[in-house]
C-alpha positions as a LaTeX table, in Angstrom:
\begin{tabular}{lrrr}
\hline
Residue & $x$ (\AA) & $y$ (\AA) & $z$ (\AA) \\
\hline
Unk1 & 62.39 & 193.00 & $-120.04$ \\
Unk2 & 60.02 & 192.13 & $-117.66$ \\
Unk3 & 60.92 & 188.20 & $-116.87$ \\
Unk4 & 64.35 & 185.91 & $-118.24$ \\
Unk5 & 62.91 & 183.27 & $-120.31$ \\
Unk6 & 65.49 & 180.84 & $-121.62$ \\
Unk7 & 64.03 & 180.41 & $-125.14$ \\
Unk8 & 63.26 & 184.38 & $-125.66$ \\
Unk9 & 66.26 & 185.83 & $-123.42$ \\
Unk10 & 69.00 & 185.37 & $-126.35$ \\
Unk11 & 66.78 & 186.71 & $-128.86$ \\
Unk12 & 66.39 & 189.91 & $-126.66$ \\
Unk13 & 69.85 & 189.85 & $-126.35$ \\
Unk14 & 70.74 & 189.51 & $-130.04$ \\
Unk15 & 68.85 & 192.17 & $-130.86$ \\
Unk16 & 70.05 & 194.89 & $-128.49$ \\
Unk17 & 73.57 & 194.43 & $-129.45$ \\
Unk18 & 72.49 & 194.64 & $-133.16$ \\
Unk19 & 70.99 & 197.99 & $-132.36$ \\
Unk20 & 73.49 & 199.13 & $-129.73$ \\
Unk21 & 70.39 & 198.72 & $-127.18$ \\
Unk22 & 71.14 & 198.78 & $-123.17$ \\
Unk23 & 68.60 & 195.79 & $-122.51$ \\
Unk24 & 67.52 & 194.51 & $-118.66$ \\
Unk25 & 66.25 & 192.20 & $-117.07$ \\
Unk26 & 63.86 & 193.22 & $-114.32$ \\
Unk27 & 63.87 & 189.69 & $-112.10$ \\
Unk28 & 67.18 & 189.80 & $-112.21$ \\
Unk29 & 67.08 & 192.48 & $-109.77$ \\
Unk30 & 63.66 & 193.47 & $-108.49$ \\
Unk31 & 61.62 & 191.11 & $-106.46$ \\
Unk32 & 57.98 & 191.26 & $-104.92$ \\
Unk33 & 56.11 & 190.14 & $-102.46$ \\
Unk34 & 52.47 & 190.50 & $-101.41$ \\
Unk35 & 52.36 & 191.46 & $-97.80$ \\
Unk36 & 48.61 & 192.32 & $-97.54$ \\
Unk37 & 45.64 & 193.11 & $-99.32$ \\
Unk38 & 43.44 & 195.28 & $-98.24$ \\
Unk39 & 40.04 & 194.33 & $-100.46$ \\
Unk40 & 39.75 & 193.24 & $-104.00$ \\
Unk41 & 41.17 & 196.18 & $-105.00$ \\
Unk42 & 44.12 & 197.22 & $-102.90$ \\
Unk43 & 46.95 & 195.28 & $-102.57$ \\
Unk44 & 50.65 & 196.46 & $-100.99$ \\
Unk45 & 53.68 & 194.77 & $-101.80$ \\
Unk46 & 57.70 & 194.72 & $-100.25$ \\
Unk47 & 59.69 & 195.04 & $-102.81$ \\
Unk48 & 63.45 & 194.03 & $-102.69$ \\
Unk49 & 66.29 & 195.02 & $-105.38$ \\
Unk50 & 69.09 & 192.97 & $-105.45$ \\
Unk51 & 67.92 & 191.62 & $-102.21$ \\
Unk52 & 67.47 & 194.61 & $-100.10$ \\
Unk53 & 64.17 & 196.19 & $-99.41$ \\
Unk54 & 63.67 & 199.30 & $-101.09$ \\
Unk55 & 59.55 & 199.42 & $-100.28$ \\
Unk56 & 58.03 & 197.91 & $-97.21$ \\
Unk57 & 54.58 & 198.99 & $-98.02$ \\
Unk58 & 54.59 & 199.78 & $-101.88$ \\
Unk59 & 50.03 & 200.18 & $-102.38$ \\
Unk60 & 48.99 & 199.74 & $-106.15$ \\
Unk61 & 45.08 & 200.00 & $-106.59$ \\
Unk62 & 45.13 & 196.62 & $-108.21$ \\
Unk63 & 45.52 & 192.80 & $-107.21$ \\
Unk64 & 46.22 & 189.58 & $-109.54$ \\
Unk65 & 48.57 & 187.07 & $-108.79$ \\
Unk66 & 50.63 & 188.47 & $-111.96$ \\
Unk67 & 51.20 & 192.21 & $-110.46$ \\
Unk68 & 54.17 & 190.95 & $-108.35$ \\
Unk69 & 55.72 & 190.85 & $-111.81$ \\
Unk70 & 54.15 & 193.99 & $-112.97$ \\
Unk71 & 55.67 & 196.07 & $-110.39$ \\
Unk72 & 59.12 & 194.68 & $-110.66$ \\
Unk73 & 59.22 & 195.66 & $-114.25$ \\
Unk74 & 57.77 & 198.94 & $-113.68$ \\
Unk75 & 60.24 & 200.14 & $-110.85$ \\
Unk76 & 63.12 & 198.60 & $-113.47$ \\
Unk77 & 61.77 & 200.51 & $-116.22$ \\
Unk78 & 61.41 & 203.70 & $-114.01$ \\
Unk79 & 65.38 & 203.11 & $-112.79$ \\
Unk80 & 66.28 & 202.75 & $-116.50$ \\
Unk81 & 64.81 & 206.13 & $-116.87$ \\
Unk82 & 66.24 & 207.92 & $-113.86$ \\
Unk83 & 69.64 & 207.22 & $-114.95$ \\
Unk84 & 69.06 & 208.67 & $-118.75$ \\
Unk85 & 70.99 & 212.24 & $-119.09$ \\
Unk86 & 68.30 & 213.37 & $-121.25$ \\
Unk87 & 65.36 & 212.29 & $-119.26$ \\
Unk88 & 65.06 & 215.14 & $-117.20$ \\
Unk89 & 61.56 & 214.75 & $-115.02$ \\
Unk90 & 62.57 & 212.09 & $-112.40$ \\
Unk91 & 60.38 & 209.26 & $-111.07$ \\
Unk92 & 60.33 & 210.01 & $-107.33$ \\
Unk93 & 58.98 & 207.92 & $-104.49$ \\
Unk94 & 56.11 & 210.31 & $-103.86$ \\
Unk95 & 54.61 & 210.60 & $-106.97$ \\
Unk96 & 55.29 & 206.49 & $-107.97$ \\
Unk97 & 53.22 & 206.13 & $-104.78$ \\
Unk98 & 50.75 & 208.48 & $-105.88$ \\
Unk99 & 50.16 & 206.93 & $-109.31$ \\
Unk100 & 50.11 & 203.61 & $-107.96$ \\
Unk101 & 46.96 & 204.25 & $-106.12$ \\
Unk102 & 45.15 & 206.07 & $-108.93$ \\
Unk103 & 46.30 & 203.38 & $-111.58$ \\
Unk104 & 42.82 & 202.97 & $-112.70$ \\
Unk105 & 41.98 & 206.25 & $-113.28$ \\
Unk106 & 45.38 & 207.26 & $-115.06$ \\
Unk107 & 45.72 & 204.35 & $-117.30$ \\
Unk108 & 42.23 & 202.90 & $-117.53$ \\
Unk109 & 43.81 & 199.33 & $-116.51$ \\
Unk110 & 40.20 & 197.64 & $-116.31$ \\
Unk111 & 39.40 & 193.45 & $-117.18$ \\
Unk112 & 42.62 & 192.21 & $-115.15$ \\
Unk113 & 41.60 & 190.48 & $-111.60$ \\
Unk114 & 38.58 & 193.04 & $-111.58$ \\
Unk115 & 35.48 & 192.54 & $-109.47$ \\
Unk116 & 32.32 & 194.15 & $-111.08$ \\
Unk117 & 29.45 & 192.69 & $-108.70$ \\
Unk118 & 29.19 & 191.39 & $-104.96$ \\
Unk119 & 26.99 & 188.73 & $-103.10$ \\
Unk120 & 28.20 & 186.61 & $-105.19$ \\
Unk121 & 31.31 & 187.77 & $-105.93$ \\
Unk122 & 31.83 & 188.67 & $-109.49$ \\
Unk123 & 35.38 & 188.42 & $-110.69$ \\
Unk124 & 36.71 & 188.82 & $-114.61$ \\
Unk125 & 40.33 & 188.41 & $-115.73$ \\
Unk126 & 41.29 & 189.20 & $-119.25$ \\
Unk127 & 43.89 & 186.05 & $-119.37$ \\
Unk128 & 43.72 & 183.80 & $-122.46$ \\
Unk129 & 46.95 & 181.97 & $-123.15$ \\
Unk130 & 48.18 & 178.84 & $-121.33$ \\
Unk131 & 50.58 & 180.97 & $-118.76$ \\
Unk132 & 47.95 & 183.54 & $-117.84$ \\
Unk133 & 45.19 & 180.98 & $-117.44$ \\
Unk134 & 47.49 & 179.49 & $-115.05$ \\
Unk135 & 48.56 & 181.94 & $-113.15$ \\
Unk136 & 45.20 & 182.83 & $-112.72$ \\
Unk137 & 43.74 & 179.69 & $-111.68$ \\
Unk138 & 46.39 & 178.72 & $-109.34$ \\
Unk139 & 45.02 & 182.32 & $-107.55$ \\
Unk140 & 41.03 & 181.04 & $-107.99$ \\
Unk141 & 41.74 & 177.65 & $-106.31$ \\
Unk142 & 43.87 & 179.73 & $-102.98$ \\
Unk143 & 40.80 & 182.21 & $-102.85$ \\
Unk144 & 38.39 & 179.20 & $-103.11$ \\
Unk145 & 40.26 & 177.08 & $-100.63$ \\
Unk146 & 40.41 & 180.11 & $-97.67$ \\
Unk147 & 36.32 & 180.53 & $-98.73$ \\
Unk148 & 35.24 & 177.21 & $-98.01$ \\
Unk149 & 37.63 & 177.32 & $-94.55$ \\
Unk150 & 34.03 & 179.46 & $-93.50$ \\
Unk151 & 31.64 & 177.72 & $-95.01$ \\
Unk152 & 29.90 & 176.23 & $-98.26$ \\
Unk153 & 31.37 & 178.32 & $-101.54$ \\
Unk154 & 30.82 & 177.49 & $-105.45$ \\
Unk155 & 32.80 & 178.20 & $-108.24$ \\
Unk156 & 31.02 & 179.36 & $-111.45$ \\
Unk157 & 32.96 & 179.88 & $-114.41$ \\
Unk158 & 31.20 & 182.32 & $-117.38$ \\
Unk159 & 33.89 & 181.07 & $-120.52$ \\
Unk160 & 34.27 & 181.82 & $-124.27$ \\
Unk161 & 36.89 & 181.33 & $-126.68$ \\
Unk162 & 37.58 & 182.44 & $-130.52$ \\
Unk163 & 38.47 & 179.98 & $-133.00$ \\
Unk164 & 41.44 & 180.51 & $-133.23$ \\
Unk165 & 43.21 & 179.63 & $-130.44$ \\
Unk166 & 44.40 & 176.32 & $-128.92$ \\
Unk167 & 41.33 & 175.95 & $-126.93$ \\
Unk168 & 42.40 & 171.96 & $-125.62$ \\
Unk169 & 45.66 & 173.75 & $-124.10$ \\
Unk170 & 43.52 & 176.21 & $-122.54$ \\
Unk171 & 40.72 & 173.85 & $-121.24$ \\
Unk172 & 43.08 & 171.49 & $-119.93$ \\
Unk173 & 44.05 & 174.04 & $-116.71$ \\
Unk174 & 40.37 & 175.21 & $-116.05$ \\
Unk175 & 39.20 & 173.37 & $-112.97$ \\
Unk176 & 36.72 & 170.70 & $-113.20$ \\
Unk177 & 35.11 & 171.62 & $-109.84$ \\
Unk178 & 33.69 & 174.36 & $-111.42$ \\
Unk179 & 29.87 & 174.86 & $-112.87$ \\
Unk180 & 30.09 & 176.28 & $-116.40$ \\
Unk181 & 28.21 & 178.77 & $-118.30$ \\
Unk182 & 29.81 & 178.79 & $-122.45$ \\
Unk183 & 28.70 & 181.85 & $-124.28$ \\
Unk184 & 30.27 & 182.80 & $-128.19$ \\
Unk185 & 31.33 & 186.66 & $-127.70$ \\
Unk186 & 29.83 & 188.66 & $-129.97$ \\
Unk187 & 32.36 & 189.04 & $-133.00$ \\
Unk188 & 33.02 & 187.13 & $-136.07$ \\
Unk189 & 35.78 & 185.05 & $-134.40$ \\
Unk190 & 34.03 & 183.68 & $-131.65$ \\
Unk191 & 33.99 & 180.40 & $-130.82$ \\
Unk192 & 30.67 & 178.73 & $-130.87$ \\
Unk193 & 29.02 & 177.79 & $-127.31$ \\
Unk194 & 28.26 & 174.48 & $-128.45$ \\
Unk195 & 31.59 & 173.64 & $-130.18$ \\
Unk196 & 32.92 & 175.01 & $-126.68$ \\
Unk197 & 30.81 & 173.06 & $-124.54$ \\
Unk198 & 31.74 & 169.94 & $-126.28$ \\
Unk199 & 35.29 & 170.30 & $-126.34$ \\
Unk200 & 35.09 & 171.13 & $-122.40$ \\
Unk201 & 33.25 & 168.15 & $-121.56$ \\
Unk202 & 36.41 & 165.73 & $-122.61$ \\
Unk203 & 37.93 & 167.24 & $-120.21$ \\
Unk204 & 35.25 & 166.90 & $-117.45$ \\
Unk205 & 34.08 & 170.47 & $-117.81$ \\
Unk206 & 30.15 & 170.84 & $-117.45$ \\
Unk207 & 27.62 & 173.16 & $-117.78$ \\
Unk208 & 24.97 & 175.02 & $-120.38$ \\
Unk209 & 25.18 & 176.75 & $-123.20$ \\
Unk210 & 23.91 & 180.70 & $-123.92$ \\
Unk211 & 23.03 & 182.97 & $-126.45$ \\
Unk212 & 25.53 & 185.64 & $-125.07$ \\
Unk213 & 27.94 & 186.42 & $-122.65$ \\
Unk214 & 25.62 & 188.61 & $-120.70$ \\
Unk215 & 23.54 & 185.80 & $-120.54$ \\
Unk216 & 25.57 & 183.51 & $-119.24$ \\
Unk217 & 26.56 & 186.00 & $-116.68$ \\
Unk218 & 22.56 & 186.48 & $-115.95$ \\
Unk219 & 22.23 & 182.60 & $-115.69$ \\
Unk220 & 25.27 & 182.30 & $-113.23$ \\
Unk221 & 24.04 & 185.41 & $-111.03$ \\
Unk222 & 20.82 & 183.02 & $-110.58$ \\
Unk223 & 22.43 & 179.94 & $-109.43$ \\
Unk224 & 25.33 & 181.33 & $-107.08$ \\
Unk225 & 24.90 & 181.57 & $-103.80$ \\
Unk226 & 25.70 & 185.18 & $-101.96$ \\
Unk227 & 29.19 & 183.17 & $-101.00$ \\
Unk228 & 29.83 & 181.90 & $-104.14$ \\
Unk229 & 32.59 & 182.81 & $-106.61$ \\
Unk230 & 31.80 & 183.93 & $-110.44$ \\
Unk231 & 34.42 & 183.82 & $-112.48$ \\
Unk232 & 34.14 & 185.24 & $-116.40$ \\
Unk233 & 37.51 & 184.43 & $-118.54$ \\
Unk234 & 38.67 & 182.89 & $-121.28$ \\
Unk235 & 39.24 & 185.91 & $-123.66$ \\
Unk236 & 39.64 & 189.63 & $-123.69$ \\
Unk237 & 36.24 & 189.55 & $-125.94$ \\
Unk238 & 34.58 & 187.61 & $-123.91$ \\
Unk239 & 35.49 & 189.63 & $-120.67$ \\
Unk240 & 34.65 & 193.28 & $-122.46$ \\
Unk241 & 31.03 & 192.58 & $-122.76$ \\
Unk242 & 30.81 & 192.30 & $-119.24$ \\
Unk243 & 32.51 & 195.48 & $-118.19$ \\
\hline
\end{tabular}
């Protein structure tokens, strides 16, 4: 288990004993830090179990502010396996290094923290609940803060929903800084861009509405600046029609 929760941890718990299940919990032992990042891209990590470091430079061809967790549960996960009798083919440092920086290419891991244009930066992130959303905007306002240390930068935020999700608990951690662009994404379940837009507006959200995703994206693209930031999130639908 990637992360100890107090409300899911005993239900974990409870179950592995009912099954006879080893169960772990990776933050109990791993811990990461970003040392540098490279580009958008490439990020390396120190990584630390049970407080000694066990990776200075650990590169995964990736970057989020959630892969700090990622990687701890991996390297758990790949320890849990190392010490089965019957898994024979052991995880060794070269070839976890290896996959790490073709992890696009072996898994297909594609919508998470992934920049798809330049001049203006184009960023999408699959996140949709409350804690990714977050996470993920906590990262947005650091990247947007450092921008405007060297000069004038805009945030533009391409957003859609489906309807059926708590879209207030959602809207209530998107940044009201931010010029908006609402789209529906293109499946029965979508959220309409003018439900959207008026929902966002109580909470000081503004923008336009558009037909589609891909227009939206079009219409931000037009108003951003080479130095601005365009963000597209809000659902895993929503970011797909981009990629």
């Amino acid at each position: 288990i990637g992360e100890t929760h107090p409300e899911s941890a005993p239900v974990f718990l409870a179950k592995a004993e009912s099954v006879g299940a080893t169960i772990v919990f990776a933050d109990q032992h791993f811990q990461a830090q970003e040392v540098s990042a490279k580009n958008w891209q490439h990020t390396s990590y120190r990584i630390q179990r049970d407080q000694k470091v066990v990776f200075e430079d650990l590169e995964l061809a990736a970057s989020g502010p959630f892969q700090t967790k990622n990687l701890c549960t991996l390297l758990q996960a790949i320890e849990a396996l190392n010490e089965r009798p019957a898994f024979h083919q052991k995880f060794q440092e070269p070839e976890l290094r290896q996959a790490l920086q073709n992890l696009p290419q072996l898994t297909r891991f594609m919508g998470r923290w992934q920049v798809i244009g330049q001049n203006p930066t184009v960023l999408c992130d699959s996140a949709h609940n409350e804690g990714g959303l977050r996470v993920a905007f906590e990262k947005v306002q650091s990247i947007m803060a450092e921008n405007r240390r060297s000069g004038e930068s805009h945030l533009h935020i391409v957003t859609g929903f489906v309807n059926d999700k708590d879209v207030d608990k959602a809207l209530e951690l998107f940044p009201t800084e931010a010029q908006y662009y609402f789209a529906k994404a293109n499946i029965p379940r979508g959220l309409e861009s003018s439900v959207l837009q008026e929902k966002a507006a109580s909470y000081s959200l503004q923008g336009k509405c558009y037909s589609s995703v891909k227009n939206a994206l079009k219409a931000a693209k037009r108003h951003a600046a080479p130095q601005d930031l365009i963000l597209v999130i809000g659902s895993i639908f929503v970011v797909a029609e981009v990629l």
